[in-house]
C-alpha positions in Angstrom: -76.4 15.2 80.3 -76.0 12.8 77.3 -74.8 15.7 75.5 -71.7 16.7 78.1 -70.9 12.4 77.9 -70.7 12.2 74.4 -68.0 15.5 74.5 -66.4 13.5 77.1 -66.7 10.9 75.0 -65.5 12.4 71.9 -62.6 14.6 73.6 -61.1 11.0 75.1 -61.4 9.2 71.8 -59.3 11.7 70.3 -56.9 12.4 73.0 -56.7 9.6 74.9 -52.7 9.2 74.0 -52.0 12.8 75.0 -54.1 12.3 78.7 -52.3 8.9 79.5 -49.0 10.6 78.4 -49.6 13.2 80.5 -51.2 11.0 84.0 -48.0 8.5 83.4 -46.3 11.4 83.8 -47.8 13.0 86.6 -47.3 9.8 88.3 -44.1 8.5 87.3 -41.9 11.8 87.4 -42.8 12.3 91.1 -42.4 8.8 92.4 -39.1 8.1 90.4 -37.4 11.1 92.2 -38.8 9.9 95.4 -36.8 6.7 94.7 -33.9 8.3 93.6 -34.0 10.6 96.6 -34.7 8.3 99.3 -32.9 5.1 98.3 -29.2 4.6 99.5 -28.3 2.1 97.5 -27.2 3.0 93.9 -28.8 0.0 92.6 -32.0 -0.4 94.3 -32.8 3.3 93.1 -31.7 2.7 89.3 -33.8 -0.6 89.9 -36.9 1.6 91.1 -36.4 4.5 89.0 -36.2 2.0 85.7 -39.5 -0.1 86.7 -41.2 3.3 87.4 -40.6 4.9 84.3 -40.9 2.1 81.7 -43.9 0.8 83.0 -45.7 3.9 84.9 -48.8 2.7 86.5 -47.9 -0.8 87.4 -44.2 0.3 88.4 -45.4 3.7 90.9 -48.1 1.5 92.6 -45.6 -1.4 93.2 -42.9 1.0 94.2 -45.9 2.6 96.8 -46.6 -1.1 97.8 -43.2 -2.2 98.3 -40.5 0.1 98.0 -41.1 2.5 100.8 -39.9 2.1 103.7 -43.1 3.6 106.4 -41.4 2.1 109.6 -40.2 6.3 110.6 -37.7 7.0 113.0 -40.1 8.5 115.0 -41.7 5.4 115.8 -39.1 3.9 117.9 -38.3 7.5 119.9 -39.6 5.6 123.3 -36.1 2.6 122.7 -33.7 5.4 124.6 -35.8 5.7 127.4 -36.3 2.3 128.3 -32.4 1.3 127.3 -31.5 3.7 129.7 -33.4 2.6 132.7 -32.3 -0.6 132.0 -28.7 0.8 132.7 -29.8 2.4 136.0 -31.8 -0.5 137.4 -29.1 -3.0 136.8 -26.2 -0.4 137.8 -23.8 -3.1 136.1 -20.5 -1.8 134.4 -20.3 -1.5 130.9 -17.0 -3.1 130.0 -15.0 -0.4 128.2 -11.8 -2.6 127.7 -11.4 -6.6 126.4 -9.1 -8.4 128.5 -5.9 -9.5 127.3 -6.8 -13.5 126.9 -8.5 -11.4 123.1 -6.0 -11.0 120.1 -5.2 -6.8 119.8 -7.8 -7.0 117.0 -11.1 -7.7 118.8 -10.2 -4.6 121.0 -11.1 -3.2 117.5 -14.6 -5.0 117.3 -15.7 -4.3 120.4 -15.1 -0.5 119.7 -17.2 -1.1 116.1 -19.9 -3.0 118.5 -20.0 0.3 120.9 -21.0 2.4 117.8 -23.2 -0.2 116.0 -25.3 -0.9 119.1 -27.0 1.2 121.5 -26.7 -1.7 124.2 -23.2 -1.6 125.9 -21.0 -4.9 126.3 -21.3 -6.2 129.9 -20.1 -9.2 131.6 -21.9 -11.3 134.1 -23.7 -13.2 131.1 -24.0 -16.9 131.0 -24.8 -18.3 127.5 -25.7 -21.9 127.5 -26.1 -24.1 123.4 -29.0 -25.6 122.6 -29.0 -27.9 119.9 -32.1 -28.7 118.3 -36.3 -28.6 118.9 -35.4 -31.5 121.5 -33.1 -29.2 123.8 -34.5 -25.9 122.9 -38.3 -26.6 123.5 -38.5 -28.4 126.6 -36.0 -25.7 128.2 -38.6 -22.9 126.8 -41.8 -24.8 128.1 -39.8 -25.4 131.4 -39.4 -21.8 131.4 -42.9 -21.2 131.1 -43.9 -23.4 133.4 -42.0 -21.8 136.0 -42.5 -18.7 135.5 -44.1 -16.4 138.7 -44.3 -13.2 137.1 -44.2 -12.3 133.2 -43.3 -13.9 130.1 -42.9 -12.4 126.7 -42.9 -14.3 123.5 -41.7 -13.3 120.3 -41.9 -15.6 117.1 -41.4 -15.2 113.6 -43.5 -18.4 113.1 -45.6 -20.0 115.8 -47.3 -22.6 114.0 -51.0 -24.2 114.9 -49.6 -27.7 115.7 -49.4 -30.3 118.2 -46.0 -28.2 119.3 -47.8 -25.2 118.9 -50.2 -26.2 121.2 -47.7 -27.2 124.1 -47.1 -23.7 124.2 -50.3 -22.4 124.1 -51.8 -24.6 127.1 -48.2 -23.4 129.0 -49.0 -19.8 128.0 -52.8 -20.5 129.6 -51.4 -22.2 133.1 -49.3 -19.3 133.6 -51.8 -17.0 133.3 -54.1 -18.6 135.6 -51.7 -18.9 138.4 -51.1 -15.1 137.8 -47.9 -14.2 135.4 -49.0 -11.8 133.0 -48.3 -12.5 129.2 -47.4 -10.4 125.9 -46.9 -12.6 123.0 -45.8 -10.9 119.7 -46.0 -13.0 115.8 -45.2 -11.6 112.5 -48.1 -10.9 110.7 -46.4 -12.7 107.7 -44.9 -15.8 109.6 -48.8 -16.2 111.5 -49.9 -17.2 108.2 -48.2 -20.4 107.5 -50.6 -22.5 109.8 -54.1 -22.5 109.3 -56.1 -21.8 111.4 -53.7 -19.0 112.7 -52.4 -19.5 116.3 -52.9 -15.8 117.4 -56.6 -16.8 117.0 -56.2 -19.7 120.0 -54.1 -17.1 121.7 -56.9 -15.0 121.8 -59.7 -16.9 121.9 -57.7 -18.0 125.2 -57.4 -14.9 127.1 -53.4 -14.5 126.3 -52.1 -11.1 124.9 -51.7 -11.1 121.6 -50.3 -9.1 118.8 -49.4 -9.3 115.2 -46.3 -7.7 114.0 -46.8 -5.3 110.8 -50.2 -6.7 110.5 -51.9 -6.3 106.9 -54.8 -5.0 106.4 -57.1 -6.2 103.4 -58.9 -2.9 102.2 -57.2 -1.1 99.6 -56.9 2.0 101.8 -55.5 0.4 104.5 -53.3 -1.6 102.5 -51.7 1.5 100.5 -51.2 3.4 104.2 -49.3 0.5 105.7 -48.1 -1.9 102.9 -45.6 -3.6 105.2 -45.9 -6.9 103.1 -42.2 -6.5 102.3 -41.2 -6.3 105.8 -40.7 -8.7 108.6 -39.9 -9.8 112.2 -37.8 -12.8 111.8 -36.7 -12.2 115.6 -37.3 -15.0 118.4 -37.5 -14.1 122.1 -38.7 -15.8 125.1 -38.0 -13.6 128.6 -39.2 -15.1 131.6 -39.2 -13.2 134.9 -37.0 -11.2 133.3 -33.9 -12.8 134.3 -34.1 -16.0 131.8 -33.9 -15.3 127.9 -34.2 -17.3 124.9 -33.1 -16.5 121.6 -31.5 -18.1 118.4 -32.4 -19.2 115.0 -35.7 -21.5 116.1 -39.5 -20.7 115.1 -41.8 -22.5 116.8 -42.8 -25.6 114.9 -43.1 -29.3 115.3 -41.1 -29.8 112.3 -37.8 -29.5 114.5 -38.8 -31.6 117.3 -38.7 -35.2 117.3 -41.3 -36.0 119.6 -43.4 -35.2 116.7 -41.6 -35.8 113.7 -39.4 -38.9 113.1 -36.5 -36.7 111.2 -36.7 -33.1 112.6 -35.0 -30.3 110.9 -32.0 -28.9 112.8 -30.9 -25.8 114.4 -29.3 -24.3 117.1 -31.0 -21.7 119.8 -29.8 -20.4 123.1 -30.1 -19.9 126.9 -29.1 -16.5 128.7 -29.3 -14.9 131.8 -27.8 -12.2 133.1 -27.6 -8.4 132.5 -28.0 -9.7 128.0 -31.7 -10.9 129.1 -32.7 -7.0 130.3 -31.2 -6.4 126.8 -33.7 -8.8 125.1 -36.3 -7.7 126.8 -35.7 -3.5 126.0 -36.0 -5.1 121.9 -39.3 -6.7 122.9 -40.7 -4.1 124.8 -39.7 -1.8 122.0 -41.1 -4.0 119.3 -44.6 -4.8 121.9 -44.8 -1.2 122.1 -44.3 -0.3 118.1 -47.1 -2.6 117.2 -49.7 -1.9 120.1 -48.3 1.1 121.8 -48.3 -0.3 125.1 -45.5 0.8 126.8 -44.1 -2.1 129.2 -42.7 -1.0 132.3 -39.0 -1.8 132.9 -39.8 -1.9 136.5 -42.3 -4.6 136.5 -41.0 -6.4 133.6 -37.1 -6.2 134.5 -35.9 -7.7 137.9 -33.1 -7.2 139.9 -29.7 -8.4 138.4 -28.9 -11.8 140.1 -25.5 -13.7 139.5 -26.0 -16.0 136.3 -24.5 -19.1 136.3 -20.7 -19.4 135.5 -18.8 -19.0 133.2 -19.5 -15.2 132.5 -19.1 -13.8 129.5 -19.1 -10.5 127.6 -22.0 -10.6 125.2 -24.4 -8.0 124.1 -27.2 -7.4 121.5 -27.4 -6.4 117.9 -30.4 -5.3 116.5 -30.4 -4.9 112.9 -33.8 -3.7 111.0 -35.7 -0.9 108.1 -35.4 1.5 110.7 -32.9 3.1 112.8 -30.3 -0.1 112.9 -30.5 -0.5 109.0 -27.5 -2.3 108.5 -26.0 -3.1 111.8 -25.5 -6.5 111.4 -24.3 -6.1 107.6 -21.7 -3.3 109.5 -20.9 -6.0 112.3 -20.0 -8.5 109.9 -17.5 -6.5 107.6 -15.9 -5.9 110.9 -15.6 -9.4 112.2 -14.5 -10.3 108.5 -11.9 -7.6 108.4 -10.6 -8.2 111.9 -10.3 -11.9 111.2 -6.2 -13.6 111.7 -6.8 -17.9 111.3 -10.4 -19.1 110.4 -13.8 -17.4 109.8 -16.4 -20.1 110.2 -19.7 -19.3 108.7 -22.9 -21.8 108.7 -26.0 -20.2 107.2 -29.4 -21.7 105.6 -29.5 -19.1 103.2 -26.4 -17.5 102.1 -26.8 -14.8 99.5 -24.3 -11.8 100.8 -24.2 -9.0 98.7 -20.9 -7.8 96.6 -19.5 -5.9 99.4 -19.6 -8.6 102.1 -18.4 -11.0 99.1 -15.4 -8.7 98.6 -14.8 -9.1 102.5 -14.8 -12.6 102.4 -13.2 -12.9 99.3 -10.6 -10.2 100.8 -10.1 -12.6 103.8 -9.8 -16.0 102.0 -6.8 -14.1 99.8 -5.0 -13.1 102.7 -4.7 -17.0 104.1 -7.8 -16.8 106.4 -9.4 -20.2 106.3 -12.8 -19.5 105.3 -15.4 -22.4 106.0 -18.9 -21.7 104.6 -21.3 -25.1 105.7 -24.9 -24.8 103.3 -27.6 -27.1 102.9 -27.2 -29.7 100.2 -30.9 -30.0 100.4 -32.4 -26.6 101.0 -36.2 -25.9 101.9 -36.5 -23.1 99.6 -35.7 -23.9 96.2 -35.5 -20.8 94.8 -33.0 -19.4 97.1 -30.9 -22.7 96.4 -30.5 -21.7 93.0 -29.7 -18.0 93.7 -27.1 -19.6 95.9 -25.5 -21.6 93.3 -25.6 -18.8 90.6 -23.0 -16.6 93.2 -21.2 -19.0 95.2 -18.6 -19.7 92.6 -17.2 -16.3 93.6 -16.0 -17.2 96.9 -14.9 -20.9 96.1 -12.5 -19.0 93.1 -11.1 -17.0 95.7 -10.2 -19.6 97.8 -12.7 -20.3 100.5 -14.1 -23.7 101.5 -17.9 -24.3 101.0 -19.4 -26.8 101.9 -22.9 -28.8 101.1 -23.9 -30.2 104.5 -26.2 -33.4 104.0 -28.5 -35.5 106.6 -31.2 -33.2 107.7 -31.7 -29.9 106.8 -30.1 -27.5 109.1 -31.4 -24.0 109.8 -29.0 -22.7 112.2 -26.8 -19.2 111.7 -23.6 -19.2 113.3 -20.5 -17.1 112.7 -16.9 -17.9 114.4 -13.6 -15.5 114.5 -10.6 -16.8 115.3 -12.0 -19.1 117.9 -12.6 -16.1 120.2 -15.6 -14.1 118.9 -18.9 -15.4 118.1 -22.1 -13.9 115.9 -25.3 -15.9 116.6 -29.5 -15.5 116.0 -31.7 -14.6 113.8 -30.0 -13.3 111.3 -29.6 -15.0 107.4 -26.1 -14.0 105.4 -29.0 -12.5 102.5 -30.0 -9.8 101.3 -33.8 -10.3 103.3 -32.4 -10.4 106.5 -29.8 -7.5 105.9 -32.3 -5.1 104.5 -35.6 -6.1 104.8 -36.2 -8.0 107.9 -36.3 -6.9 111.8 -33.6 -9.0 112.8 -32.0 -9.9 116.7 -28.4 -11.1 116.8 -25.9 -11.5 119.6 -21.9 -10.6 119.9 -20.1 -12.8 122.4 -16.3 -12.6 123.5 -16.2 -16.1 124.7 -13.4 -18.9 123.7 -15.6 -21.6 125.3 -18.6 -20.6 123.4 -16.9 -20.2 120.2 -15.1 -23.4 120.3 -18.3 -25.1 121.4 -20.0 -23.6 118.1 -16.5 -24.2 115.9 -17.1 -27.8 117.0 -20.8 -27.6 115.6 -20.0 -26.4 112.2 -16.8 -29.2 111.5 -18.9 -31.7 112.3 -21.4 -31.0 109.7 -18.1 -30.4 107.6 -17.4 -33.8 108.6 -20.3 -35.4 106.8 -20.7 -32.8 103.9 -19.5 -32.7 100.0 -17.1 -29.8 99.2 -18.6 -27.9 96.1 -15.7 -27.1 94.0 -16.0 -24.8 90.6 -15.8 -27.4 88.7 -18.8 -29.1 89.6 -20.9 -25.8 89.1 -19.2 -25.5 85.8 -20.5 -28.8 84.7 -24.2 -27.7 85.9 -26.0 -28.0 82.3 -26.6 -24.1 80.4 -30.5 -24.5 81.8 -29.9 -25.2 85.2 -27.3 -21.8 84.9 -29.1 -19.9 83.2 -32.3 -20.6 85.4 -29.7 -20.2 88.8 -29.3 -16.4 87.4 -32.3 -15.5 86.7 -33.3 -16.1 89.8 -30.3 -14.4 91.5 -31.6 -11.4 89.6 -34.6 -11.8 92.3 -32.8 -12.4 95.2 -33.4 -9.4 97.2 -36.7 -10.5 97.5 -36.5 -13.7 97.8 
């Protein structure tokens, strides 16, 4: 035996180059043309390809970590079948022509909308702002509170805090006076409280599940390395027939009743035949992480008037599966169709060259184009990828500006004062790739102007960045704004 391990010995000290010549290649060649042949994007595969073949080991295990995308079409096979029960339960018209209070060219969008989404555009949907943690929770615990038969919860984050709390002690009434409970966290977004709140859930007796959970052992880990990959969506279905969705985690931070300046944002309040909508994405996503199918029957009622106004509004669900891209699709639409004023407020603005050529297109047409970001932003190193791009859009005429008071989370989009584009969704490269994303078209004046109104007053009370001022940035504050842009898609 010490005789065959000093051979071994002896054959590795001499061709040790030649072995790790030939493993690097056995490892790289095959996982570079996996790259090349899955990616769609010319530059994420020359981006994958390059790190796998000049560094080999390091670059094929990141690429198996984070580069694949494991979330198979497969997976969401059971969606059809509950969407279209939805459609016979609720026997509600789709609406296969705008009326004629729309400009010619949403006629257009909604026909993009009908291919983009598998949910049709139906009326009979009332849609009602909520401004804030201090209109948006107490409606959602309200919600809770009143709830007789189910509740679903979805949250990107759902912190451990006194907020957090309020919701969990809701959660537990409603269970004990009978209303059965599915609450859903991303396994990512769980983490930023400690302890976790899907341990209280549980610990609790409420339904629980995390979202593209992790595990720690390396086997497990390499099988489902979902670390890249997110749920930023937030739903809250009640009954049903009342829905709740927007940009708003669930955190004390925004509310304040617990915090003496809350950051802002903007959620909203829907019921009617979008809410059955809302709940087909939740019991699609409940079903994708436990495989528990929810039945429409019990967790769908009856379609009952909504409040007035109606209005035409529908879901769009945008994710690393199927609906890769919808939203980024939606938006070039919107963008292209737009005649007077695109009004865009986002947290995180980072859109890639092709929806910067659409609203660089529009802004060079004579579309005003308003674009409201945070002077002070909670992530730092997005703010400086920001600042490294955003001269591209001022130089082609669009307005941006830095929005100061309290930071201000929302994302809102408004066409023409007609067409709204509201949720989950950031204007960066995360949430248009990466993330599971929910978003909602609506085909509402009203609502548009009541959300136009929104994003001039921040205008009102921001700085307008002009070139010059990022031209004066000093070279080390530039050079470190691009070298972080080189990260941004996964930031």
């Amino acid at each position: 035996m010490a005789h065959l391990s000093q051979q071994i010995y002896s054959v590795w000290n001499e061709y040790w180059p030649h072995i790790t010549l030939v493993l690097s290649l056995t490892i790289s060649i095959p996982t570079a043309i996996h790259a090349a042949m899955n990616k769609s994007e010319v530059r994420a595969a020359i981006g994958w390809v390059g790190v796998i073949l000049l560094s080999p080991y390091a670059g094929s295990i990141l690429y198996l970590i984070a580069g694949i995308n494991r979330v198979r079409q497969s997976q969401i096979t059971g969606l059809r079948d509950t969407e279209i029960k939805e459609r016979i339960r609720y026997n509600a018209s789709p609406i296969t022509e705008l009326s004629n209070e729309f400009e010619l060219q949403f006629h257009s969008l909604k026909i993009l909308g009908d291919d983009i989404s598998r949910f049709q555009l139906r009326g009979g949907n009332h849609v009602q702002l909520l401004k804030g943690g201090d209109e948006t929770y107490p409606a959602m615990l309200d919600a809770i509170n009143n709830a007789t038969q189910t509740i679903a919860l979805q949250s990107y984050i759902f912190d451990n805090d006194r907020l957090g709390m309020e919701f969990v002690e809701a959660l537990v009434k409603a269970q004990d006076r009978g209303v059965t409970i599915r609450v859903l966290i991303d396994a990512i977004g769980v983490q930023y409280s400690r302890k976790p709140i899907h341990r209280v859930l549980r610990k609790k007796g409420i339904p629980c599940a995390l979202f593209l959970s992790i595990s720690l052992l390396p086997i497990s880990f390499l099988k489902r390395p979902y670390a890249n990959l997110r749920s930023h969506r937030k739903v809250l279905i009640v009954d049903g027939l009342t829905a709740f969705t927007g940009g708003m985690n669930i955190r004390e931070g925004f509310y304040s009743k617990y915090t003496p300046h809350p950051a802002l944002d903007t959620h909203f309040c829907l019921q009617g035949p979008i809410a059955a909508q809302l709940m087909s994405t939740f019991a699609h996503d409940w079903q994708f992480t436990t495989k528990e199918e929810l039945s429409p029957e019990f967790w769908g009622q009856d379609y009952r008037d909504a409040p007035q106004p109606h209005v035409p509004a529908r879901c769009i669900r945008s994710g690393p599966d199927s609906f890769l891209a919808s939203t980024h699709s939606m938006l070039l639409g919107a963008l292209a169709i737009a005649q007077h004023h695109i009004r865009i407020q986002s947290p995180y603005f980072l859109p890639d060259q092709v929806l910067l050529g659409a609203l660089n297109t529009a802004a060079r047409r004579g579309v005003r184009v308003d674009i409201v970001i945070p002077k002070d932003n909670n992530l730092q190193l997005v703010s400086r990828a920001m600042m490294a791009q955003i001269d591209q859009v001022i130089a082609a005429g669009a307005h941006v500006w830095l929005a100061t008071g309290q930071f201000n989370h929302s994302k809102l989009l408004t066409i023409d004062g007609q067409w709204s584009y509201v949720g989950s969704s950031n204007m960066d490269p995360r949430s248009l790739r990466l993330n599971f994303e929910l978003d909602i078209e609506i085909y509402c004046k009203e609502t548009a102007q009541k959300l136009q109104d929104l994003i001039d007053q921040e205008i009102q009370h921001a700085d307008a960045l002009t070139l010059k001022e990022l031209h004066d940035f000093p070279f080390k504050k530039r050079l470190l704004n691009r070298l972080i842009w080189l990260a941004s898609p996964y930031l």
